[in-house]
C-alpha positions in Angstrom: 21.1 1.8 13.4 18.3 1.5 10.9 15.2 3.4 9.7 11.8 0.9 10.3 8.4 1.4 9.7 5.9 -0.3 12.3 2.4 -0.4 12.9 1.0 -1.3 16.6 -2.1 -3.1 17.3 -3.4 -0.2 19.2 -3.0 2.5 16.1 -3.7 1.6 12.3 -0.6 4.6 11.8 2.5 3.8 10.6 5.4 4.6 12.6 8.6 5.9 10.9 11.3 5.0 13.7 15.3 5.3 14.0 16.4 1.7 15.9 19.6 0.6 17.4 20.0 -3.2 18.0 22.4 -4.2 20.8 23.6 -7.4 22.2 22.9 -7.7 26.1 25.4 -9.3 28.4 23.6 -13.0 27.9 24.4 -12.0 24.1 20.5 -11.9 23.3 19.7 -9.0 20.6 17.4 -6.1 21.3 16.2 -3.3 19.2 15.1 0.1 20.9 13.9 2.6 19.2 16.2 6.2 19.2 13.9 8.8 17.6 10.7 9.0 16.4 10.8 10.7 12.8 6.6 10.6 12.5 3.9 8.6 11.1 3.8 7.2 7.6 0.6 8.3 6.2 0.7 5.3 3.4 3.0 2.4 2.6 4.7 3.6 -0.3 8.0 4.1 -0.9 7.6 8.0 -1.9 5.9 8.5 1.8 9.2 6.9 3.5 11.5 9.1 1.3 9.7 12.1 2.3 9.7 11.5 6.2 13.4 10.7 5.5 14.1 14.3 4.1 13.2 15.5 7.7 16.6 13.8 8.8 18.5 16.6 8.9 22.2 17.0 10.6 20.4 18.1 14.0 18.7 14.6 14.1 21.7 12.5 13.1 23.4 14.3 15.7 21.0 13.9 18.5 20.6 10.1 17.0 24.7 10.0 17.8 24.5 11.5 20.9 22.0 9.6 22.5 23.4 6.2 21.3 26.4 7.0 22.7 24.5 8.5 26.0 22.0 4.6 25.7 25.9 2.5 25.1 27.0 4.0 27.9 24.2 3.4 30.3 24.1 -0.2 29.2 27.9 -0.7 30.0 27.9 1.2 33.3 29.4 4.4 32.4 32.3 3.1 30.6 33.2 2.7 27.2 37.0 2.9 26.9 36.9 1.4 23.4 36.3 1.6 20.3 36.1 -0.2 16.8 36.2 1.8 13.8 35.7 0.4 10.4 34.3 1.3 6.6 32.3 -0.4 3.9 30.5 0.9 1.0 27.1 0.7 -0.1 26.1 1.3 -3.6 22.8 2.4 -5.1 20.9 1.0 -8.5 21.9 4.0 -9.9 24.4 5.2 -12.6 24.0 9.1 -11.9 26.6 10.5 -9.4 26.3 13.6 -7.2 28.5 15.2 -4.5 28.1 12.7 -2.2 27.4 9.1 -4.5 30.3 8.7 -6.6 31.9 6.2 -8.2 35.0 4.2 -6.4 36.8 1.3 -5.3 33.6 -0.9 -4.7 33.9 -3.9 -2.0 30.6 -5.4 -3.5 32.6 -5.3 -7.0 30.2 -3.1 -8.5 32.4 -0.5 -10.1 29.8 0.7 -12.4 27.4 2.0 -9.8 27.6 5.0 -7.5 28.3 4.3 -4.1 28.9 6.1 -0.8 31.2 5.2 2.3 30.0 4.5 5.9 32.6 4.4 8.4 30.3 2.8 11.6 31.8 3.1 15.3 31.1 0.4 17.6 31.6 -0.6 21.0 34.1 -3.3 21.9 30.4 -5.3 22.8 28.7 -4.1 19.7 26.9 -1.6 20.3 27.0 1.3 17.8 27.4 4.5 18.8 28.2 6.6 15.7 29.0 6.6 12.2 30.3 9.0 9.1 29.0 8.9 5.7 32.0 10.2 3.2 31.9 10.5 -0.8 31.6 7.1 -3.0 35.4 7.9 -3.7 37.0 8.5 -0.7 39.7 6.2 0.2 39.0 4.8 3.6 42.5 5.9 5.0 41.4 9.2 4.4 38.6 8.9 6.7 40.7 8.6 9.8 41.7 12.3 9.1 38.5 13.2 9.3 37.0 10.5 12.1 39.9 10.6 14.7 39.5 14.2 15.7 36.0 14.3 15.8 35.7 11.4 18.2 38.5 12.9 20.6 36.4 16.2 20.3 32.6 14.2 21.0 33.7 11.4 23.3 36.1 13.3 25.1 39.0 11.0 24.7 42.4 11.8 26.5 44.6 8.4 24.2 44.0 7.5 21.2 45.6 3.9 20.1 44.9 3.3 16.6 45.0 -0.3 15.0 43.6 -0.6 11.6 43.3 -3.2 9.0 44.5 -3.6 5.0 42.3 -1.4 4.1 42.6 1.8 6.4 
């Protein structure tokens, strides 16, 4: 999933959207749009941070809830798989907070704060969730935290875990 902004050739508006892309079964992608956050009144940067503060963890978790619901319909009701996995993305910045922190970077840029995003896909693709965890949190951690909370959301009755290096 991915924040876009997008004008149409009926409106002169900006659109500030939440997308998903998926692969269909012919492997073509698609985007579709999951929520609407609002309308960007200008182009700049400052506009898109501020419709982003309206992200709150009601919208994240309606975002989840109705990839999941979208992944499903797509697959015909059954998803009885899933791929787990972590990577870190780090921000031009050298001032940490509780959440950017520095860590073990994957991008090898240890002097720049960073946070974790552990993503949860589909065994076609399609993502369905995600996690964001401190900069410094070591991804084998995260399964504490993830494993539980997808047997509680997706309802799961068997968890098989395989993992690489990393986890």
């Amino acid at each position: 999933m991915f924040i876009r902004v997008k004008t149409s050739k009926n409106s002169p508006k900006k659109a500030v959207q939440i997308v998903e892309s998926y692969r269909t079964p012919d492997g073509k992608v698609r985007q579709r749009i999951v929520r609407h956050i609002g309308t960007a009144l200008d182009e700049s940067l400052d506009s898109i941070y501020r419709m982003m503060d309206l992200i709150d963890e009601d919208v994240i978790s309606k975002a989840n809830k109705l990839a999941y619901r979208s992944a499903k319909k797509l697959l015909g009701d059954e998803i009885s798989i899933f791929f787990y996995d972590c990577t870190t993305l780090y921000f031009e910045s050298f001032s940490d907070d509780d959440l950017k922190r520095y860590g073990y970077s994957k991008d090898m840029k240890f002097n720049q704060v960073q946070v974790l995003l552990g993503l949860l896909i589909t065994s076609q693709g399609l993502p369905i969730g995600y996690e964001v965890f401190s900069g410094n949190e070591y991804e084998g951690a995260t399964l504490e935290v993830i494993i539980p909370k997808l047997i509680e959301r997706y309802n799961l009755k068997r968890v098989i875990f395989t993992a690489d290096s990393a986890m």
